[in-house]
N, C-alpha and C positions, 0 to 999 in steps of 0.2 A: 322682457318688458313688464313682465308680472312684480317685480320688485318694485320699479320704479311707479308703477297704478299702487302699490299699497305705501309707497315711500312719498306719493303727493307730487312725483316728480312729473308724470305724464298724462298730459289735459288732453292732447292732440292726435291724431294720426291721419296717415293722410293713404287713399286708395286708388289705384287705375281708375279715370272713369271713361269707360267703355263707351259711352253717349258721346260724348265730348268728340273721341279722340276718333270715333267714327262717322263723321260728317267734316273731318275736315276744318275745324272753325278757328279762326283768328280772333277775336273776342268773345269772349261768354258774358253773359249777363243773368242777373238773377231776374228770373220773373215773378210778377208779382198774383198770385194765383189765391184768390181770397178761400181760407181754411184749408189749403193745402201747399202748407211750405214747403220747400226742397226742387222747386223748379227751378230752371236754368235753361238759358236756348243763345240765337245769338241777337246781335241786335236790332235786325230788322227783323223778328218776326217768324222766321221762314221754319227755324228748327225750335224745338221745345223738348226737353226729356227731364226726369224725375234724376235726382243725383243719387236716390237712393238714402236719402237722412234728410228727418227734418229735426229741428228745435221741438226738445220734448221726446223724441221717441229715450226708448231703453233701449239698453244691448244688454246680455249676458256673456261673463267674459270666462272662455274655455282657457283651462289650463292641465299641465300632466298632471295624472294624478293615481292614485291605487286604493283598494280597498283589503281589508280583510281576505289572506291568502285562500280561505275557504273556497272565496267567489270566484277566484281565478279560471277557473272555466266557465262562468259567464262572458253573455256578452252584456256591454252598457247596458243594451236596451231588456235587457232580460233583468235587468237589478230592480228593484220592485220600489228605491227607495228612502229606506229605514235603515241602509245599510250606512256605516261609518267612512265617511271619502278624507284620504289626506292627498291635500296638496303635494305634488313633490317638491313644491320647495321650502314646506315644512316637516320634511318626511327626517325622521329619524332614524336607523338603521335597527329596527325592533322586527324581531323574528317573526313578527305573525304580518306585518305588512306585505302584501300579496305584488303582485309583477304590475311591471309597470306601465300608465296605459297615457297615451297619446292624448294633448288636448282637444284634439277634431272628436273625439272619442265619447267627451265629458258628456254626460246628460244635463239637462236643462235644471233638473232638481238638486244636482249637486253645485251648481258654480255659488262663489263666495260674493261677487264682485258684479256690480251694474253700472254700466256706464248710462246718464241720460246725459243727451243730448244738448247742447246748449249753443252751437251755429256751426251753420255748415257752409262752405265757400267753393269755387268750384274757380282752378287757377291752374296754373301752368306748375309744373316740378320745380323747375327753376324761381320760381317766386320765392319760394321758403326766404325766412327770416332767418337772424339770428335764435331769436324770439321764441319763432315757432320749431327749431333746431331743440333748444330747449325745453320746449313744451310736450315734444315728442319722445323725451326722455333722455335723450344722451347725456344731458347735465344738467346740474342742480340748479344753475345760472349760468346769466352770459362772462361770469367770471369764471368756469372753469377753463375755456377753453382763448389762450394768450397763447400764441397769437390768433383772430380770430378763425383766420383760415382751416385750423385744425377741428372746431367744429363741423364747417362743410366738408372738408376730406372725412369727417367721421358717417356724416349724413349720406355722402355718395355712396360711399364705402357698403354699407348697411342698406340703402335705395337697391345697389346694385347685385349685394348680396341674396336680396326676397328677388327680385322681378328677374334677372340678369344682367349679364356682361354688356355695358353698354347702352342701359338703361337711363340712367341721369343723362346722359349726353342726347338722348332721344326728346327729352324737354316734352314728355306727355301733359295730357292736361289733368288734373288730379282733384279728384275730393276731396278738400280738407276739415277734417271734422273736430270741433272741441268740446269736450263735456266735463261734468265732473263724476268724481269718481264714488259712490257708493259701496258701502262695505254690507254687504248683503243681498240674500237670493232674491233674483228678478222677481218673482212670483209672492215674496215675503217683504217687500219694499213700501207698499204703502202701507203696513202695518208698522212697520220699523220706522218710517221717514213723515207718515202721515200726508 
């Protein structure tokens, strides 16, 4: 999905929300919670939890990646830095790039890519759009995918592939988060973006 964040293709993603799907609820509603978005409960009242996102927050986005073979026997958090990080999916096959390391991995001062936040919705699995099919990267537009059905075989397909077997067909209730995509370090953004 790293492609499609730096290709403009993916605004969206959507998460288990563990709140939700743990009480049971048959309609969600957003609540309206003055200076702190991102609540959700149901409609009378009785349940309330945080979705985890509000409009505005940042994320920093982990991806694999490797440094100078020297470092190779560090760990992440022992890199101090100053060190030169390539993406691996702009890695070239040059003799001094060191072993490969996992995006759970990335430190905070290395990532390329910030996502802020821009709404957040709290919906059933099955809700998905064509729309938001697209928004989540699979395709460019709702023209790629003739006949439409092949986008959602693509959607299940990849739902079912992160969570498990039988997943989609479970129809959880899910986070769905849109934002835009910023090309630079969380930490280096309002100097870059102002």
């Amino acid at each position: 999905m790293i492609e499609a964040l730096l290709a403009g293709r993916k605004t969206q993603t959507r998460r288990l929300c563990r709140h939700a799907n743990d009480e049971h609820l048959v309609h969600v509603v957003q609540i309206d919670v003055p200076s702190e978005p991102g609540w959700f409960g149901d409609e009378e009242g009785d349940v309330r939890f945080f979705s985890g996102y509000a409009p505005g927050d940042r994320l920093w986005v982990r991806e694999a990646w490797r440094t100078h073979k020297a470092y190779d026997d560090l760990k992440p958090s022992e890199l101090g830095g100053e060190e030169t990080v390539w993406p691996e999916l702009d890695r070239d096959n040059c003799d001094y790039h060191g072993r490969y390391r996992h995006g759970r991995f990335m430190p905070r001062w290395a990532s390329r890519l910030t996502l802020v936040v821009t709404d957040v919705r709290v919906q059933r699995l099955q809700a998905i759009t064509l729309g938001d099919i697209c928004a989540e990267g699979l395709g460019s537009s709702i023209y790629d995918f003739k006949p439409v059905q092949r986008a959602f075989d693509a959607w299940i397909a990849l739902w079912d592939s992160i969570n498990g077997e039988g997943a989609w067909a479970r129809n959880p209730w899910v986070t769905a988060v849109s934002f835009d995509v910023r090309k630079g370090n969380i930490d280096n953004l309002e100097a870059a973006h102002g």
